[in-house]
C-alpha positions as a printed NumPy array, in Angstrom:
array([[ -1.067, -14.281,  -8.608],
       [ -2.85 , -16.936,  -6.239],
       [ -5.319, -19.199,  -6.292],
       [ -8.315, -19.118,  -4.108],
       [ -9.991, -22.24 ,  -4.891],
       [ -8.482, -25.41 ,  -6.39 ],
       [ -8.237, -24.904, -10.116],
       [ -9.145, -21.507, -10.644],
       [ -6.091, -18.854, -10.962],
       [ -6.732, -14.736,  -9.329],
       [ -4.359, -11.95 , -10.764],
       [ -5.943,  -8.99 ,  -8.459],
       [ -4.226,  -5.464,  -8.257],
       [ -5.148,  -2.177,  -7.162],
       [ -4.955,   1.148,  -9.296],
       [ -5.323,   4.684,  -8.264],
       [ -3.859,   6.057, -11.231],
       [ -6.086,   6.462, -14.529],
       [ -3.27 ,   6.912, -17.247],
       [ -2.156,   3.685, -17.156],
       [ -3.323,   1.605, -20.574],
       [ -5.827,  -0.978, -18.42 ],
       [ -6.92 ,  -3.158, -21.059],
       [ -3.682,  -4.16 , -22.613],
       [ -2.094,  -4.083, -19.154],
       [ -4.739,  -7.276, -18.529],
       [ -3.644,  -8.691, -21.675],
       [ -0.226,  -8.733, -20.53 ],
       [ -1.17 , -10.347, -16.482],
       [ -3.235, -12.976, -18.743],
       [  0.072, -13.842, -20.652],
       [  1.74 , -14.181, -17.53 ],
       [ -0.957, -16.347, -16.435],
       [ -0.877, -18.881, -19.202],
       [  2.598, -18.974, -19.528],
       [  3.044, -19.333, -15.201],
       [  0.251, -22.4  , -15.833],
       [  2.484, -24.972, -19.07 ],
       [  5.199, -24.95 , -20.816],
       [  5.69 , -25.905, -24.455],
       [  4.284, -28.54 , -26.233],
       [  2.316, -28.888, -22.82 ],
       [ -1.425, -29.939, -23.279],
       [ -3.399, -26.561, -23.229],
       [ -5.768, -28.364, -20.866],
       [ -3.568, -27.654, -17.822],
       [ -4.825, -24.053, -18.743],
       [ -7.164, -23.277, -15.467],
       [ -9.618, -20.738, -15.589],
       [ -8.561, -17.633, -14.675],
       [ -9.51 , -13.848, -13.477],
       [ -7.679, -10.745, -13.448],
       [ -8.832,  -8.335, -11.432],
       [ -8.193,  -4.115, -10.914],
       [ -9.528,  -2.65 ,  -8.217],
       [ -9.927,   1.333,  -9.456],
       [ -9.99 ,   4.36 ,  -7.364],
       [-11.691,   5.878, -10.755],
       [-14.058,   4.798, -13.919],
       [-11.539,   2.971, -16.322],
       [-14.384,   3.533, -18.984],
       [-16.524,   6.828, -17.535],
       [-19.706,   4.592, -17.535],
       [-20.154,   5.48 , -13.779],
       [-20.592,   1.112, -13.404],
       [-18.831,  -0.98 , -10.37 ],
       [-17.916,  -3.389, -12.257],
       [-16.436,  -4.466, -15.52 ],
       [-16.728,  -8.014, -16.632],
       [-15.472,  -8.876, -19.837],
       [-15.01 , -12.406, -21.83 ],
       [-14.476, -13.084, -25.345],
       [-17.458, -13.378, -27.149],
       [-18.635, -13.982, -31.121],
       [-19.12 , -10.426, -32.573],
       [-21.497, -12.204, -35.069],
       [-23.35 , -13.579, -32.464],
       [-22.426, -12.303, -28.702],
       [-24.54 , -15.569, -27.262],
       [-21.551, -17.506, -28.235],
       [-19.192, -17.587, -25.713],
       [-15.328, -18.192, -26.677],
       [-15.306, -20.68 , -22.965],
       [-11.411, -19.978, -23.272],
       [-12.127, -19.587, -19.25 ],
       [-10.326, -16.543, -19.078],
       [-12.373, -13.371, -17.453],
       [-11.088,  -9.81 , -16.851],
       [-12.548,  -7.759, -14.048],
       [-12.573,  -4.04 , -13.786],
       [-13.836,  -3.193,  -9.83 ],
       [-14.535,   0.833,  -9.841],
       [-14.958,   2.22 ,  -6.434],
       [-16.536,   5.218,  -7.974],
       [-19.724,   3.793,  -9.664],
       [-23.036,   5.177,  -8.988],
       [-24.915,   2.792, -10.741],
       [-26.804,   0.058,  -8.98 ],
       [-24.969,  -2.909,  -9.946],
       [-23.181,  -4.622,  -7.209],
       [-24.513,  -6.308,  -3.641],
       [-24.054,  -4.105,  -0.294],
       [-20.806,  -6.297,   0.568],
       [-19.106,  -5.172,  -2.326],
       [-20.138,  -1.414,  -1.438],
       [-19.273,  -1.466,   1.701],
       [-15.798,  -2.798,   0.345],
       [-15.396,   0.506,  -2.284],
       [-16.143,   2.331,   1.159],
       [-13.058,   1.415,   3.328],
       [-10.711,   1.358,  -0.103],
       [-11.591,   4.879,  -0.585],
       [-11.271,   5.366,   3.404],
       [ -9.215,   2.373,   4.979],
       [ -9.859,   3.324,   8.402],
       [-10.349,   1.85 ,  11.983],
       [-13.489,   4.091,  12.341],
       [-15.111,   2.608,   8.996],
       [-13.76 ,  -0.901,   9.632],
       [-15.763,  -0.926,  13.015],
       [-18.933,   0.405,  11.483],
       [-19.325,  -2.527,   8.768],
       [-21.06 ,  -5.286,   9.016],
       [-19.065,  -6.799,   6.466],
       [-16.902,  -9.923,   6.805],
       [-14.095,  -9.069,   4.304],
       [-13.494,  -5.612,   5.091],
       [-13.034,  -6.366,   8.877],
       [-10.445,  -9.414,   7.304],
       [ -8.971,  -7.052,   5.764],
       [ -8.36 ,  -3.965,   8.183],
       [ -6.766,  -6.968,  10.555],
       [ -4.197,  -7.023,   7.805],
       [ -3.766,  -3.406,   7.068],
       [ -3.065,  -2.679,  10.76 ],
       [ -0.471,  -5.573,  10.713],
       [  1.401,  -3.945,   8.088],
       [  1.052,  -0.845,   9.85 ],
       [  2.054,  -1.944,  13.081],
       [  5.58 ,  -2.223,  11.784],
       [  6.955,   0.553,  10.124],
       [  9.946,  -1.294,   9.216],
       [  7.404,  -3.631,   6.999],
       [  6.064,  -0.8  ,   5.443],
       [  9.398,   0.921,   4.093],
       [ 10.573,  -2.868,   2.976],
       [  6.88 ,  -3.284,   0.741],
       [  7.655,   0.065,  -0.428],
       [ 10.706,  -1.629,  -1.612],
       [  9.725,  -4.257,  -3.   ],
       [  6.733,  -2.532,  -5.049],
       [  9.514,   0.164,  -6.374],
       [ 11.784,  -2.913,  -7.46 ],
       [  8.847,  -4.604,  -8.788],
       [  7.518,  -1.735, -11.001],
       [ 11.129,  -1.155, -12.272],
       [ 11.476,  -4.677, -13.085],
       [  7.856,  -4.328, -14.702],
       [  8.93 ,  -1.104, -17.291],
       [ 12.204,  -2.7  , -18.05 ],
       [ 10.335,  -6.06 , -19.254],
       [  8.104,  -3.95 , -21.411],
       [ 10.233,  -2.509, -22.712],
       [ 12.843,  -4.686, -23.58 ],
       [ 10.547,  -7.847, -23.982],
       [  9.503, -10.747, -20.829],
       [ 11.66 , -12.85 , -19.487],
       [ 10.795, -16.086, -18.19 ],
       [ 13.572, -16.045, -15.602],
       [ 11.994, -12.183, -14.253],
       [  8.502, -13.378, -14.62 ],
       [  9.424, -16.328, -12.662],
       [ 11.134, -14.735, -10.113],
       [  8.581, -11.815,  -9.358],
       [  5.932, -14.916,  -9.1  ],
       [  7.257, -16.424,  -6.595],
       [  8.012, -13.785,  -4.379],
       [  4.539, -12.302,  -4.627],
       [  3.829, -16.053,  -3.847],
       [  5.853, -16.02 ,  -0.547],
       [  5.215, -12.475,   0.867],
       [  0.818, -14.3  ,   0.373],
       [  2.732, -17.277,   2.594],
       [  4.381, -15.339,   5.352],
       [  1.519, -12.879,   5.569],
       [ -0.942, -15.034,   5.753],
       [  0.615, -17.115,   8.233],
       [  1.61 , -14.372,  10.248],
       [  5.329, -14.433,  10.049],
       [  5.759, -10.556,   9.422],
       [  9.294, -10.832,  10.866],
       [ 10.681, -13.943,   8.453],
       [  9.636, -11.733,   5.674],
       [ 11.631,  -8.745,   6.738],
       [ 14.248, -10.861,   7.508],
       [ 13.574, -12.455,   3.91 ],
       [ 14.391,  -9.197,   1.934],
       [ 17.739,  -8.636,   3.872],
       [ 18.957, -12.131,   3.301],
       [ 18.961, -14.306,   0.089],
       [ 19.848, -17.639,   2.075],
       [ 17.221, -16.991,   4.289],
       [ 14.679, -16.324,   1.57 ],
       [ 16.119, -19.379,  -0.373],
       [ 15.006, -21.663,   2.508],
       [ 11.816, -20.03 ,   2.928],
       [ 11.255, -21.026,  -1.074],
       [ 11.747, -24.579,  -0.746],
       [  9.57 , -24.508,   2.609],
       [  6.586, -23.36 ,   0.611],
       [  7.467, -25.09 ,  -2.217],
       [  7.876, -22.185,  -4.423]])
């Protein structure tokens, strides 16, 4: 989870496998959300608006669209709007319909092929952003068997809480070190978060650096 601009909360996460159960799966990231944001008896007005967002290697709902948008909405009347400020996104980089801007095409295009040879023949801003990162990562092999890690530990921790019910001490803990692996990439310090999976003490002080 991060947020991108000052008040408004982004759950984003890629899928490339369609028998996963999408829609409640957002209903579950948007309880995360709103519990992450107050506690009990908090006012519900330090509820920020929010988006989660799947980026899908395949239609979620086989209507051959790019994109998914859905609010809550008055089935009586669908031009009322719920405003509970909560939107789910559904990004499909298999659409054919004409829905979506070039920049956002041009983005399906290096998911579906994230290579050097399609990062240098875009004109787009993000997808160059974002093949700086992905040769990073693959610069260092050692990073990429330690985020294999971590995703395997994550999706373990991710069954057992479904199964046996969320706890705020797991949710808490995957949060913030989602939040800290956003920190250290982002400020290029590949090496303190390698470092950070081997060593708790380490990782500890990189916590109350960021605040986390």
């Amino acid at each position: 989870m991060s947020r991108m601009k000052k008040h408004t909360v982004y759950n984003v996460e890629m899928q490339c496998e369609s028998n996963t159960n999408l829609p409640k799966r957002s209903r579950y990231y948007q309880g995360m959300i709103d519990m992450d944001l107050i506690d009990k008896n908090d006012d519900y007005k330090k509820l920020n608006q929010s988006f989660v967002i799947f980026i899908c290697t395949f239609d979620p709902f086989n209507k051959a669209r790019h994109k998914y948008t859905f609010e809550n909405r008055c089935l009586e009347d669908t031009s009322l709007g719920l405003d509970d400020k909560t939107t789910k996104i559904f990004l499909n980089t298999k659409g054919t319909t004409d829905d979506v801007g070039n920049e956002l095409l041009e983005f399906f295009t290096y998911v579906e092929n994230s290579s050097k040879e399609q990062a240098d023949h875009t004109d787009c801003g993000l997808v160059k952003l974002l093949h700086e990162r992905v040769d990073k990562v693959r610069a260092s092999r050692e990073m990429e068997v330690e985020f294999m890690k971590l995703w395997m530990l994550e999706k373990e921790k991710f069954e057992e809480g479904m199964e046996k019910g969320i706890e705020k001490g797991l949710k808490e803990g995957t949060q913030r070190m989602n939040a800290l692996v956003e920190k250290l990439t982002e400020a290029d310090r590949i090496d303190d978060l390698i470092h950070s999976t081997k060593d708790k003490e380490f990782q500890k002080q990189l916590f109350d650096e960021f605040d986390l």
